[in-house]
C-alpha positions as CSV (number, residue, x, y, z in Angstrom):
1,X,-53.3,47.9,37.4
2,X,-51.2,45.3,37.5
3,X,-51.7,42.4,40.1
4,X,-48.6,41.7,42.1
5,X,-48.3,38.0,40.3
6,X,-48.8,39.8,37.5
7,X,-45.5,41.8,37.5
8,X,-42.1,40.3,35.4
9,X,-38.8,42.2,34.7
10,X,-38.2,43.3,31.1
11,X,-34.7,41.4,30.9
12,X,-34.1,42.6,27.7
13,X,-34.4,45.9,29.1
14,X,-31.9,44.9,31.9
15,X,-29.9,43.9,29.3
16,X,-29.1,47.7,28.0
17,X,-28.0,49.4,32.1
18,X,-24.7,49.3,32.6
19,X,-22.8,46.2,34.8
20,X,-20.9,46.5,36.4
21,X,-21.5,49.2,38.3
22,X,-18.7,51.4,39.8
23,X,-18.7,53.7,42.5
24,X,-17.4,56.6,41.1
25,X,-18.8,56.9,37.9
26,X,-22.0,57.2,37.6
27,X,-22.1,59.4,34.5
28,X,-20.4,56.8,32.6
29,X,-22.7,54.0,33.6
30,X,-25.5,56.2,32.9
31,X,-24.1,56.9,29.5
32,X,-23.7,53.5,29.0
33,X,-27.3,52.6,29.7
34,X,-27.9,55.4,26.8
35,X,-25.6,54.2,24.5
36,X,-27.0,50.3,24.5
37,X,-30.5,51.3,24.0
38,X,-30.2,53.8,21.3
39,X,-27.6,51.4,19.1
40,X,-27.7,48.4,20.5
41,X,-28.7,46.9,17.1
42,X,-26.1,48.1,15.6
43,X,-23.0,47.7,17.8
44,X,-24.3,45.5,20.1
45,X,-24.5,45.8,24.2
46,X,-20.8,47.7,25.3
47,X,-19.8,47.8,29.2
48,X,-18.5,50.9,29.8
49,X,-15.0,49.6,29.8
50,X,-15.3,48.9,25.9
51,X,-16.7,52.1,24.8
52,X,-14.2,54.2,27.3
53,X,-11.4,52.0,25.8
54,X,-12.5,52.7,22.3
55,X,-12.5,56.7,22.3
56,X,-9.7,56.8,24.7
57,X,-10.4,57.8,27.8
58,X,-9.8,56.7,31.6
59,X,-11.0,53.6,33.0
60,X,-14.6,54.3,35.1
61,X,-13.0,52.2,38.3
62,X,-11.0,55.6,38.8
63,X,-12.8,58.5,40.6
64,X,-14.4,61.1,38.6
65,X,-16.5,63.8,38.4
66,X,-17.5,64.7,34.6
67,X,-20.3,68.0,33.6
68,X,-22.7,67.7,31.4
69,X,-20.5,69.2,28.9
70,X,-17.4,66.1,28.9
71,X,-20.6,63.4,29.2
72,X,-21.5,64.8,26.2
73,X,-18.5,64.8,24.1
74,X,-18.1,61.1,25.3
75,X,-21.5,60.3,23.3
76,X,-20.6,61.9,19.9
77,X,-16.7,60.5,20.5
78,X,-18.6,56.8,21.3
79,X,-20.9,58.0,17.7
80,X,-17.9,59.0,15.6
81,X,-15.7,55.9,16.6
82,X,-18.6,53.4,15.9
83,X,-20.5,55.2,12.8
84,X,-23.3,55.5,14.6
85,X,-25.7,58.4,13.3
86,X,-26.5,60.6,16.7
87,X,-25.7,63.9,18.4
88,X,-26.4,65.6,21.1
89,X,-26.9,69.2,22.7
90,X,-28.2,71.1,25.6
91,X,-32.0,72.1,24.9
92,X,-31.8,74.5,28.2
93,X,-28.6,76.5,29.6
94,X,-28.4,78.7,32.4
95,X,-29.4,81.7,30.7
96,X,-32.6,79.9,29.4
97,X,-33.7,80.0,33.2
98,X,-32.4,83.1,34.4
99,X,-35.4,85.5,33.0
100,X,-38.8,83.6,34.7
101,X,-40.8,86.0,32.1
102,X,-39.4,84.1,29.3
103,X,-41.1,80.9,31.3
104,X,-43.7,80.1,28.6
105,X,-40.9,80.5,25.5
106,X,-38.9,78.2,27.4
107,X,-41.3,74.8,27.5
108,X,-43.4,75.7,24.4
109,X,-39.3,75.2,22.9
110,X,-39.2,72.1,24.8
111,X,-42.6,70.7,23.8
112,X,-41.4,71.4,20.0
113,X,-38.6,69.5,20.1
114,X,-40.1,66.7,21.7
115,X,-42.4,66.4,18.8
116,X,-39.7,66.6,17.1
């Protein structure tokens, strides 16, 4: 355990979140955060302003309310404009929840894709 004189913040990881932060976009900064540490090598650290800028769409100081689906079709749009090699996809929908028999199925499919 870690002594409290002992502790330090991992700028470098600061680095990657998402600043500034707005108040009604949270997805997007979130996103953000994603985006800078998976390709950050590559493309360097984006505010969320660039990347939205880039693929074309509206500017996070305006009040939204994206699903999982649109936040997802932001990150391969942010992939596709840059290059970068990534994709995403829901692991677990609705109906993978609906049948609690099918419980076990469900996170031995989740354990194999995290070995993965």
């Amino acid at each position: 355990m870690l002594n409290k004189q002992d502790r330090y913040i991992n700028t470098g990881l600061m680095e990657l979140i998402s600043r500034p932060q707005y108040e009604n976009s949270c997805s997007m900064s979130a996103l953000t955060a994603v985006i800078n540490y998976l390709f950050y090598e590559q493309i360097g650290i984006k505010t969320t302003k660039e990347w939205a800028k880039d693929i074309g769409i509206q500017s996070p100081e305006k009040s939204m309310n994206p699903g999982n689906k649109i936040v997802m079709e932001w990150f391969n749009k942010v992939c596709k404009h840059y290059s970068l090699q990534g994709s995403c996809d829901y692991f677990i929908q609705g109906k993978d929840l609906k049948d609690w028999d099918n419980n076990p199925q469900v996170i031995t499919k989740l354990g194999v894709l995290k070995e993965m």
